[in-house]
KEDO-179594 format. One line per 10 residues: number of its first residue (from 1); their letters; for each residue x negated, y negated, z negated of C-alpha. Coordinates in steps of 0.02 Angstrom, whole numbers, plus 50000, padded with zeros to 5 digits. Each point is the difference from the previous one (the first is absolute). Layout:
N
NUM> a> X,Y,Z  ...
END
This chain:
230
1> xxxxxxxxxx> 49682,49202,49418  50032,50045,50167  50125,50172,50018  49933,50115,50131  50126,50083,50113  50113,50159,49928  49956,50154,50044  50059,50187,49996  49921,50156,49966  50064,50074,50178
11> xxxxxxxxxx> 49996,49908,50175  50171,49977,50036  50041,49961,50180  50171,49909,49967  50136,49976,49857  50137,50126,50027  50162,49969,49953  50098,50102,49908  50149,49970,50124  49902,50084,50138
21> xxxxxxxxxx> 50061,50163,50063  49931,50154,49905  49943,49880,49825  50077,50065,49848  49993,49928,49812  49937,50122,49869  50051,49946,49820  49859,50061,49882  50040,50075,49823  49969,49899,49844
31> xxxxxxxxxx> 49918,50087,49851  49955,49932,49844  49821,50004,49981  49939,50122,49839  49858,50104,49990  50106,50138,50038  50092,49939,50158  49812,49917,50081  49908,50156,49955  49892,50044,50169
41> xxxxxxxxxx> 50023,49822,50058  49913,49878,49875  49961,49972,49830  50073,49890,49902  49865,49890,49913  50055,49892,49838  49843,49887,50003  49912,49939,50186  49827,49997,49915  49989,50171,49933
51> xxxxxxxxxx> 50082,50068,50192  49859,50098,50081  49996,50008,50191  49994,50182,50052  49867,49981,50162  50001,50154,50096  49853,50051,50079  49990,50000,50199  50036,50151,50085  49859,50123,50066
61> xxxxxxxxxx> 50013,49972,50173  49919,50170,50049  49899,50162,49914  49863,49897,49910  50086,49939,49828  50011,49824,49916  49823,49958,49915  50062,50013,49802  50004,49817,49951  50056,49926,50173
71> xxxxxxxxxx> 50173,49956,50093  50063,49917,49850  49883,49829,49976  50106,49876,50081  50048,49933,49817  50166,49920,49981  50081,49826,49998  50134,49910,49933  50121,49828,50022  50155,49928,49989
81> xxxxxxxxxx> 50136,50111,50111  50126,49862,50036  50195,50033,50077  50078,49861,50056  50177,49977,50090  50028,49877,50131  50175,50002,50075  50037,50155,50069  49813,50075,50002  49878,50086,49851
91> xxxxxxxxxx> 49831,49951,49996  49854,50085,49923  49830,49916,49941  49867,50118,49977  49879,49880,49948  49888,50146,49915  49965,50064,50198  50040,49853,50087  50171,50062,50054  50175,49902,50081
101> xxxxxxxxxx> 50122,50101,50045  50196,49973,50044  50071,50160,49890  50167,50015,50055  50164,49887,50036  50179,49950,49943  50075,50007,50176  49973,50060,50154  49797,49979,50056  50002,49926,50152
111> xxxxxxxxxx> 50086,49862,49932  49963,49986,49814  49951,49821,49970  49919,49907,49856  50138,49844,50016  50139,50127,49956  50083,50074,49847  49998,50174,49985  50197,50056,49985  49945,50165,49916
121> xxxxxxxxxx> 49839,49995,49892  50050,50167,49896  49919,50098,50133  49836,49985,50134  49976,50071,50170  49830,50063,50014  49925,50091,50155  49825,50054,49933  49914,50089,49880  49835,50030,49956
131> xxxxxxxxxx> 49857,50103,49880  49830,50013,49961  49910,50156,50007  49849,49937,49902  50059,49934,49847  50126,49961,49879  50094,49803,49974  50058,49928,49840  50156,49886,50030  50023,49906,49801
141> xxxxxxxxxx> 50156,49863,50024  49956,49839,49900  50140,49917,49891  50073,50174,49983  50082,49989,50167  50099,50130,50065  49976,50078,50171  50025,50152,50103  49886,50121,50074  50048,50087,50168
151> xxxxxxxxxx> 49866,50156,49976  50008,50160,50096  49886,50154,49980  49839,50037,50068  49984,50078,50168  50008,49969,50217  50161,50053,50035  50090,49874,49903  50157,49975,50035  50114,49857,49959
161> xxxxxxxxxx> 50122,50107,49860  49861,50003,49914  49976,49861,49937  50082,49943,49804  49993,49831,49938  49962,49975,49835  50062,49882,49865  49874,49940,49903  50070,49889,49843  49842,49882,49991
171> xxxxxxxxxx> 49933,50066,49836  49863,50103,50078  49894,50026,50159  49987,50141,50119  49829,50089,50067  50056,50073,50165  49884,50171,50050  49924,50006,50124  50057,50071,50177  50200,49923,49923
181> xxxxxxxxxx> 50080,49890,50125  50055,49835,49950  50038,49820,50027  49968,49861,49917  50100,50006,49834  50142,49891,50037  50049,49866,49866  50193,50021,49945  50000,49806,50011  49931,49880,50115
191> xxxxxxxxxx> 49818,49992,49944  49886,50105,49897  49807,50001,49970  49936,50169,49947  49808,50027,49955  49947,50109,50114  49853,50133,50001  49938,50117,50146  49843,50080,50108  49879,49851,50056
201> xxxxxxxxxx> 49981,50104,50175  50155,50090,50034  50096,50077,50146  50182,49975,50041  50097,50115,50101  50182,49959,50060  50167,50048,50050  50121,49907,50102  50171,50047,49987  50067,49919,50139
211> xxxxxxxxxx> 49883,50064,50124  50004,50174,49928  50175,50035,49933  50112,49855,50052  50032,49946,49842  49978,49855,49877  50003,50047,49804  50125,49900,49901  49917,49954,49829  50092,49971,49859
221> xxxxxxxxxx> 49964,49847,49890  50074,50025,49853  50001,50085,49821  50051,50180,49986  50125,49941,49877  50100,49861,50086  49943,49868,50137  49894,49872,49904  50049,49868,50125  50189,49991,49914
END
């Protein structure tokens, strides 16, 4: 099969690094991941097939209302969500939307390369983020893989301090609301596959962090307990 190009949910106009005057590093919180702790962000789900996709209806663009019944019949789909490490760069396989994406990096982005060995893997530079007003995503890790969830509440004026990543132990999914932003869940070791489950017509609307804050978030990869690389 023949790998189409990655893409990225933003145009970017060039890799930044994060040795360029005025680019700072913000290192995002970890949280263990409980029903009490993702409250407002996601569900957690305990089996993928009985996870319901919330699908928000589409917004009444002026006085006359929604017909009852309508803005809601795109259906849903659902694939194999694969993460995949290769050197010093993430990968995401969306294969239920057609998606490729490069998710984030172990060194600096302009010069992150697939031929080299990451020298720190317990943590990921990301510079985007993303949510989907229209409807909810289920995110269920296969082989009980662990993985973290960098989530922030819903709403415009996001700003990167906002954002928590979550440890997820690999014993349960997550149903992320709608509106939250999010990245692709990123696998705690090289590779995961999750089953994933989403709106079949859904829109994506993006931050850049770089362009808008000068800043790159620092993920953390690891257990909320001790680094599961040792």
């Amino acid at each position: 099969m023949t790998m189409k190009s990655p893409t990225s949910t933003i145009p970017m106009d060039r890799m930044v690094s994060i040795h360029e005057p005025g680019i700072s590093i913000l290192e995002v919180p970890l949280v263990k991941a409980t029903p009490k702790s993702i409250k407002g962000y996601a569900k957690i789900e305990r089996s993928f097939e009985e996870a319901e996709v919330e699908i928000v209806v589409w917004p009444q663009p002026g006085w006359r209302p929604v017909v009852a019944g309508t803005g809601n019949e795109g259906g849903i789909t659902q694939g194999d969500f694969d993460m995949r490490r290769s050197g010093e760069l993430m990968y995401a396989y969306n294969h239920a939307v057609d998606g490729y994406y490069v998710t984030g990096w172990f060194a600096d982005p302009p010069t992150a390369s697939e031929k080299k060995e990451p020298v720190d893997r317990s943590k990921i530079l990301v510079r985007e983020a993303n949510y989907h007003p229209d409807g909810s995503q289920v995110f269920f890790p296969r082989a009980g893989a662990p993985f973290v969830a960098l989530l922030a509440l819903p709403g415009d004026d996001v700003k990167p301090s906002d954002f928590v990543a979550f440890y997820c132990d690999g014993t349960f999914g997550i149903n992320l609301h709608p509106g939250v932003w999010h990245q692709p869940v990123f696998p705690i070791h090289d590779t995961a596959s999750f089953d994933d489950k989403q709106g079949k017509v859904h829109a994506c609307i993006a931050v850049d962090f770089v362009t808008e804050f000068g800043t790159y978030l620092a993920v953390p990869l690891q257990s909320t307990d001790r680094d599961s690389r040792e």
